[in-house]
Every structure is written in C-alpha cells, then in structure tokens.
N, C-alpha and C positions, 0 to 999 in steps of 0.2 A: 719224636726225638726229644729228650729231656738234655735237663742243662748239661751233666754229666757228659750223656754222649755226643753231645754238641763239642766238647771242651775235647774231649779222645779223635771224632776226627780232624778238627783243627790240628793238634798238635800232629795226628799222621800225616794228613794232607802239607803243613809248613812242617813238616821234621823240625819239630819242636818236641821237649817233654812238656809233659799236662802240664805241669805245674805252670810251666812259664804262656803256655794255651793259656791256663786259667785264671792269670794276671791280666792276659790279653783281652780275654770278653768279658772279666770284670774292670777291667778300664774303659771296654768303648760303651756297656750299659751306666758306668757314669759319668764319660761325656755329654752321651746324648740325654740323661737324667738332667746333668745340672743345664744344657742348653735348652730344655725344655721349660722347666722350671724357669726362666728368664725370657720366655715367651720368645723360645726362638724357633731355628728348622734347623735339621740336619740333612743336609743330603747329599747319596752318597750316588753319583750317576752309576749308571747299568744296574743298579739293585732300587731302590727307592730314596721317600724320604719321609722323615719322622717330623712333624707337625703339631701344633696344640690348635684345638677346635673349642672354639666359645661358645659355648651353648647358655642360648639368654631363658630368663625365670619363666616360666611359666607354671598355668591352671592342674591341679590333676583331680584326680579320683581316689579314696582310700577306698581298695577293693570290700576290702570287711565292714567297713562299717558305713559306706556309701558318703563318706564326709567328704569336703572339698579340703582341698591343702593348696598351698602354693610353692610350688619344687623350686630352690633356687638357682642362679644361674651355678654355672659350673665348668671348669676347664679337663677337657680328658686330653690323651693323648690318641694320635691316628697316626697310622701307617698307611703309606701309598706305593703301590709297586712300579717300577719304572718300565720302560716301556720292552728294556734287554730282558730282566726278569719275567716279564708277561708273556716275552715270545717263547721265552726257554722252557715254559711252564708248558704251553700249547702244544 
C-alpha cells in the first residue's frame, strides 16, 4: 500500500474527503518526525511505538578496496509493534 492509498482508505474508513485524510497523515508523520528529532518516543498503545536507536562508531571493511574505515556513530529511527498489532497480525 502506497501513501496515496493509505490517505483513500483513511478518508473511507473516517468518512472524511482525501484532502482533509491527507492533512491528517501529514500531520502525525511530522509529529512523530519533530518528536523524534529531539530524541524522543512516540507511542501509541495497541499499535506500537516509534523510538530512536544510537548506534555507536565503529570498525568496517570497504568491500572494493579492502581498506579499513571507521563508520561513525549514528541515530535511525525504529519501529516497534505493540503487543494488540502482533496478535491481530497472527
């Protein structure tokens, strides 16, 4: 499912028109954007919650030319599914 159709059944699902769906899920991807960004969590119970993961520097390999580097640390973001979403999945 693409963002597109993600925004169509929202708006079927809440009888809502797209447009105002598509206000909706561009507002709660930049909630949870700027809460992240500020090294927080979101979470939202029976579905999950959206986290930043510190990954500290380390050693690598550069495959082509066999040199050594060092990858610096780095913040991603994670998803974690809640325990309602896990069952509903099953």
């Amino acid at each position: 499912m693409k963002k597109q159709d993600f925004i169509k059944a929202i708006a079927a699902k809440a009888n809502l028109s797209q447009d105002a769906a598509s206000r909706v899920v561009a507002s709660m991807i930049d909630v949870v954007t700027d809460e992240l960004k500020k090294d927080g969590e979101v979470n939202i119970t029976g579905f999950g919650a959206f986290k930043v993961s510190h990954r500290s520097a380390r050693n690598g390999v550069n495959p082509r030319t066999g040199a050594k580097i060092t990858i610096p640390a780095m913040k991603s973001p994670v998803f974690r599914a809640g325990k309602t979403l896990k069952e509903a999945i099953r």
